[in-house]
C-alpha positions in Angstrom: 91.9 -107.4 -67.8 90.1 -109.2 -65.5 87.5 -112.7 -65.7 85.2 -112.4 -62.6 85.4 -116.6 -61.6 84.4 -115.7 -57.6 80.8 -115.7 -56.3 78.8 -112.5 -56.0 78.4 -113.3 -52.6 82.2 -112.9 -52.1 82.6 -109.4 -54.6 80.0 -107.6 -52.2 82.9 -108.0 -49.2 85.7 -106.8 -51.6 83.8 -104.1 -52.9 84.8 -101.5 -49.7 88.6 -102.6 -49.9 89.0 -101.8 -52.9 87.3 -98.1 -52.9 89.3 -98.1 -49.1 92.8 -98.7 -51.2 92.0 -96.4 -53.8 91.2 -93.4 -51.5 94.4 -94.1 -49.9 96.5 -93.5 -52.9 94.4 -90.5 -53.8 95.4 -89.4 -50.1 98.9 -90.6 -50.1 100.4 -89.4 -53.2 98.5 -86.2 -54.0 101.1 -85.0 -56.8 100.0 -88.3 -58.3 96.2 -87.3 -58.0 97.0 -84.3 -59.4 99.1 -85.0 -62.4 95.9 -87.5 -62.9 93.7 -84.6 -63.3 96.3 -82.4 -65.2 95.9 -85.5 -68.1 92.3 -85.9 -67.9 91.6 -82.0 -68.7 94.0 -82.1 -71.8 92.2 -85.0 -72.7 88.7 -84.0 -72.1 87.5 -80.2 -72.2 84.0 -79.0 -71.3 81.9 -77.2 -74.6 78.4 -76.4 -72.7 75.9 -78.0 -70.3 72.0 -77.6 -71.2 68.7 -79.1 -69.4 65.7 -76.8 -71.5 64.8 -75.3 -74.6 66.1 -72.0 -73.2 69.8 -73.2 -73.8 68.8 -74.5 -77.5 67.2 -70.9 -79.0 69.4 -68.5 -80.0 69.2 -65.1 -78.2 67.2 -62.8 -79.6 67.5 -58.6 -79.4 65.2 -57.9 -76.4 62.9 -55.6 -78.5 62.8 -57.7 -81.2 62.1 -61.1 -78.9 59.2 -58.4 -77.5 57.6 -57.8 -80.7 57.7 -61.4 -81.4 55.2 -62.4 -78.5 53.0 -59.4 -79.2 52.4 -60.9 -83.1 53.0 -64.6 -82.5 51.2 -64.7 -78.8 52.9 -65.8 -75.5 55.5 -68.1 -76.0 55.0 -72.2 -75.1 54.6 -72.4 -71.6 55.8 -75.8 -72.0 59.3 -74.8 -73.4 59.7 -72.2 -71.3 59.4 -73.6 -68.3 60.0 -77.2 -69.5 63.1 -78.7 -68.5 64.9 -81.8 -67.8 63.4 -83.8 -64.3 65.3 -86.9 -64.7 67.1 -87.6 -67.3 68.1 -91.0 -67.8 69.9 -91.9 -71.3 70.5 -90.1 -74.0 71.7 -90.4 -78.1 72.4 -88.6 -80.7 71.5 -88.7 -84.7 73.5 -87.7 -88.1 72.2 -84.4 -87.8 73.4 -83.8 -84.5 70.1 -83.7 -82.4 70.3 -84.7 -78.9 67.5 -87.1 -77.4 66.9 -87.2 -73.7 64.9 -90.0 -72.2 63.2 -88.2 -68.9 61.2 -91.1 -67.5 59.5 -88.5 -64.6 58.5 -86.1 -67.4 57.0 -89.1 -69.5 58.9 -87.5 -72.2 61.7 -87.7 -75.1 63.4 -84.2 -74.9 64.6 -83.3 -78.5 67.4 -80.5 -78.6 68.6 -79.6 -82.2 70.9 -76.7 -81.6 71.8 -76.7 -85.2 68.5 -75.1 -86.2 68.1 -73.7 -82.5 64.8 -75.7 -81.9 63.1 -77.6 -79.0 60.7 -80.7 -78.9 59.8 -83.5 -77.4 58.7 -86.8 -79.3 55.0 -87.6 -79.7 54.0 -85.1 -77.1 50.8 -85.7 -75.3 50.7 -89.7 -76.4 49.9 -92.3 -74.2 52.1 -94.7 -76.0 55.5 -93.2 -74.6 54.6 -93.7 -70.8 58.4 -94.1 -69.0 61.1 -93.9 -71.6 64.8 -95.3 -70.2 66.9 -95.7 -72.5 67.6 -94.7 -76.2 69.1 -95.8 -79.1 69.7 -94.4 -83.0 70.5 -96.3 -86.0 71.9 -95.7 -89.6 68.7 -93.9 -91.4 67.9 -92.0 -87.7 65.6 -94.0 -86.5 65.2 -93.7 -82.7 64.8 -96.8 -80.1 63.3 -96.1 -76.9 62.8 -98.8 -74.2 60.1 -98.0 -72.1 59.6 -99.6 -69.1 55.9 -98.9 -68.6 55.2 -101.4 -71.3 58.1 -103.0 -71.1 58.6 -102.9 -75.3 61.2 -100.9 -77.5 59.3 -98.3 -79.3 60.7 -97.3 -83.0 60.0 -93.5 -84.7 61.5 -92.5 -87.7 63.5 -89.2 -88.2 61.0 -87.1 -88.1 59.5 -88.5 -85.2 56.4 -90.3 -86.6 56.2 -93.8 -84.7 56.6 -97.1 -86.9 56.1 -100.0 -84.8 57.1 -101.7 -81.6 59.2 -104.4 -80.5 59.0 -107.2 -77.9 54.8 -106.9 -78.0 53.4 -110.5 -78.1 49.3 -111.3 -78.6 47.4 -110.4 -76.0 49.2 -107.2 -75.3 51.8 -108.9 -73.3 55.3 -107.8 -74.0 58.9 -110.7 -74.6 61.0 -108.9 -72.6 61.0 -108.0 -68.4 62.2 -105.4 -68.0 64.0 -103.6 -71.3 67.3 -101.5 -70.4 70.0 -100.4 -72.4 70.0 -100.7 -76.4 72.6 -101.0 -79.1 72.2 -101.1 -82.6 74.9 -102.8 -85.3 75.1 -100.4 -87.9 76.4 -103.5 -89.9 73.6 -106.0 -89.8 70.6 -103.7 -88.4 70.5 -105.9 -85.5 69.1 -104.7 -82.4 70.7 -105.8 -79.0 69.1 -105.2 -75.5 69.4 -105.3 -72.2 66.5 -107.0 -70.4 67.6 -106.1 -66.8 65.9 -108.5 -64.6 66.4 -111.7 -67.0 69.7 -110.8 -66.9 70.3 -111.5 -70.4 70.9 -110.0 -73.7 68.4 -109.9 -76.5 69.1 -109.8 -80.2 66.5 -109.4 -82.5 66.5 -108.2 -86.2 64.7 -104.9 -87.6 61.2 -107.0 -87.9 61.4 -108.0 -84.5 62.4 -111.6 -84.6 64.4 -113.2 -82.3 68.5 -113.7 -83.3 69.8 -114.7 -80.3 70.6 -114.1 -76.6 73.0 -114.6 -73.6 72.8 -115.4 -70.2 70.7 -116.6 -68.0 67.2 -116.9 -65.7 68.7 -115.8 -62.3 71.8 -114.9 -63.4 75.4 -116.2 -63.2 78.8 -114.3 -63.3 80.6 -116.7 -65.8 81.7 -115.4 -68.8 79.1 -114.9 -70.8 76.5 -114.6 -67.9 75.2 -111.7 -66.4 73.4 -110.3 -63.7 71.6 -107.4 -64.2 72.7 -105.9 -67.3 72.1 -102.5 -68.0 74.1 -100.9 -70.9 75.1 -101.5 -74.2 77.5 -100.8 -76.8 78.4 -101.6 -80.2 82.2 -100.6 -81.4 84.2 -102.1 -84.2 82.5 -105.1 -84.6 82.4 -105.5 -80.6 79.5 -105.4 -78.2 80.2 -103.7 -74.5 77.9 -104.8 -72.0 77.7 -103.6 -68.2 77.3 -106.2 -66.2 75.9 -103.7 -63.3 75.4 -106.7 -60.9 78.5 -107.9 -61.3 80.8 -104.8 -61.2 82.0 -105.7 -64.7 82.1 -105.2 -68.6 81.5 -107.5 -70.9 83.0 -107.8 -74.4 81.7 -110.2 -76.4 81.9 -110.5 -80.3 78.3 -109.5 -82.0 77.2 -113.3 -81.9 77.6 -113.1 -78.1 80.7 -115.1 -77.9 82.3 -113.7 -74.8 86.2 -112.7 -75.2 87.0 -111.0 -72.3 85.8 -109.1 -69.1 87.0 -105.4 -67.4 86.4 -105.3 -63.6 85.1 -102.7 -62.3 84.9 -101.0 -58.2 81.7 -100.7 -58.3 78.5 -100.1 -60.5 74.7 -100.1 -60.4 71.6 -98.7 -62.4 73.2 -95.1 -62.5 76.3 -96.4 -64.1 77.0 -95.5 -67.6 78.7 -96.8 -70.7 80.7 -95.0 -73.6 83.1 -96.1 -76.4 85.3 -93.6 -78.5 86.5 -93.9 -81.7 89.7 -95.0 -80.8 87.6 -98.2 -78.9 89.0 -96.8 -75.5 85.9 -97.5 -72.7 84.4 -94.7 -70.4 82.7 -95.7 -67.2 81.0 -93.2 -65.3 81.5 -93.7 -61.2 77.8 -93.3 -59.4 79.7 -93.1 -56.1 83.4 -91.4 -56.4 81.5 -89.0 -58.4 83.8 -89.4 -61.9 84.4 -90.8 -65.3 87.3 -93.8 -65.7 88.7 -94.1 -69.0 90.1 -97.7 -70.0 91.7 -98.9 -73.1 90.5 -101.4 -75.3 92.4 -103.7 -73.6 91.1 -103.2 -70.4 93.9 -100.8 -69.3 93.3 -97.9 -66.8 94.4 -94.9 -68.7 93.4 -92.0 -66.9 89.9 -90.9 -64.8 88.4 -87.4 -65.3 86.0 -85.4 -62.8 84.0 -83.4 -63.9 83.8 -81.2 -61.7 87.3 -79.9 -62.1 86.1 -77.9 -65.5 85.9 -73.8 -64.2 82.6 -72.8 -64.3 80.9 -75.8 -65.6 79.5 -76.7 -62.1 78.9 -80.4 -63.7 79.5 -83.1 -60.5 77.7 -86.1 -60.9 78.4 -88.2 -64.5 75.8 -90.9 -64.7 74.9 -92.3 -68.6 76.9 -91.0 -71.6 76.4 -91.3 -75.2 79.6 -90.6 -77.6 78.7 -88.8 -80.8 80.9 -88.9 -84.3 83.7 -90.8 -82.1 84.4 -87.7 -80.2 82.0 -85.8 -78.5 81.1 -87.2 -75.2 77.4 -86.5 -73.5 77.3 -87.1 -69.8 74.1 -86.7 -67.8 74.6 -84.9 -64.4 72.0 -87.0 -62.2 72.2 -84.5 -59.6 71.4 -81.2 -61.0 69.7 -82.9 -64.1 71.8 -81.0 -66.8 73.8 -82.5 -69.9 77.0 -81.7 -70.5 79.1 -82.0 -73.7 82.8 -82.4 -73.7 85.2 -82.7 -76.3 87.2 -85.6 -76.5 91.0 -84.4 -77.8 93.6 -86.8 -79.3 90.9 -88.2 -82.0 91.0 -86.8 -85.2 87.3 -86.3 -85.8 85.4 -83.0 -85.9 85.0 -80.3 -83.4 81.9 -80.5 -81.1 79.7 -77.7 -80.8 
């Protein structure tokens, strides 16, 4: 459990040591490494990966899918060829459909594999321009921040949009540059990221401004940030990561800071997950895994994904934790999502 007190200045020069030390040990004591990996896989296994609406449909006899285009007409082009381009954040709701925000495709990909069907949210709008990040809350309504517009769009469950937030007269928008968003199932509250302010924004369900943290040019005291990316609410907690400053953030949902996890190294790819047992996963842009802390701050074990036969999943970027226990990590490099069961917590399977 660490307090960053030092300059950023300073943590850019101890950034390399640190990674240099670390590769050292993974050199130096191998068994180590592996008995590492060895806990990570019976704490995480892989279910499936998908990236199109060919991996939500159910497979069909071939005749039968055959006499299906010949009544119905060709299929979608769009779904058959549509896919993932760069998928960015992701969430899930209480019926278990996944959201992708794919800022490249302009697009909210919708994957309900429970009724084996394929969307995408307000298709062909020029309201949803670059969605990056995503956000449900209790009666399924999604948040989407999108950074054309710099606003947080709202749609309810069945995808119909509401309203907006953040949109002041003249068009103009409150926020800069709206990241990461997290919801408190508690109070309704809304909190978000606005990256290049580097502060936090709460604001209630109409919109109005609650509160916020940090600062105009940033800082790295406690309570400060500088550019803030993710967020996270858990047990009355919100996680913040404090990208620019290679940190988390824990702070109490009236932004009273209590304490701080440092971290090697993060940046815009860098993703943010909390289990049901509050233990913290941060994705690693650079050593290509996943670290798993405890709510303490605690180093419990790191998992690479890549290590899973036959899941060819490499490169963990943002992550979204569904019903405590199913984990969602976005591959950044072969722009897939993978799903991996999270054992030890006693919630239900993930399919």
């Amino acid at each position: 459990m660490v307090v960053f007190v030092g300059k950023s200045i300073r943590r850019r020069f101890c950034v390399l040591p640190a990674y240099c030390i670390l590769l050292a040990c993974i050199v130096c004591d191998p068994a180590a490494a592996q008995s590492d990996i060895q806990q990570a896989s019976a704490r995480l296994s892989f279910v499936r990966a998908f990236s199109s609406a060919d991996d939500v449909r159910r497979p069909l006899h071939p005749v039968l899918d055959r006499t299906l285009d010949i009544l119905a007409g060709s299929k979608d082009p769009d779904l058959r060829v549509g896919g993932l381009q760069s998928p960015s954040a992701l969430a899930t709701d209480s019926n278990e459909r996944v959201f992708v925000a794919d800022p490249s495709a302009k697009a909210v990909h919708i994957f309900d594999f429970t009724h084996s069907k394929y969307s995408v949210l307000e298709k062909g709008s020029d309201r949803l321009s670059v969605p990056v990040s995503l956000a449900v809350d209790g009666q399924d309504n999604l948040y989407v921040s999108d950074k054309l517009s710099g606003t947080i769009l709202i749609y309810d469950s069945a995808g119909k949009f509401r309203h907006s937030l953040g949109t002041l007269s003249g068009g103009e928008s409150y926020f800069e540059s709206p990241a990461g968003i997290a919801i408190d199932g508690t109070t309704g509250r809304i909190y978000v990221c606005d990256t290049r302010r580097h502060m936090v924004i709460v604001m209630d369900g109409r919109g109005r401004l609650v509160a916020k943290a940090g600062k105009r040019g940033g800082g790295d005291r406690p309570g400060e940030f500088t550019l803030p990316s993710q967020a996270v609410i858990a047990a009355g907690e919100l996680f913040v990561l404090d990208a620019g400053n290679a940190r988390i953030q824990i702070l109490d949902t009236a932004l009273h800071f209590r304490r701080a996890i440092s971290l090697a190294y993060a940046d815009h790819r860098t993703g943010l997950a909390v289990d049901a047992q509050s233990n913290i996963y941060v994705s690693d842009p650079v050593l290509n895994r996943i670290e798993i802390f405890s709510h303490e701050g605690r180093l419990l074990y790191t998992f690479d994904p890549s290590t899973i036969t036959d899941a060819n999943f490499s490169h963990p970027s943002t992550m979204w934790i569904s019903a405590g226990s199913c984990l969602y990590v976005v591959d950044s490099q072969s722009n897939r999502v993978g799903l991996f069961q999270i054992r030890g917590n006693d919630n239900r399977e993930c399919r």
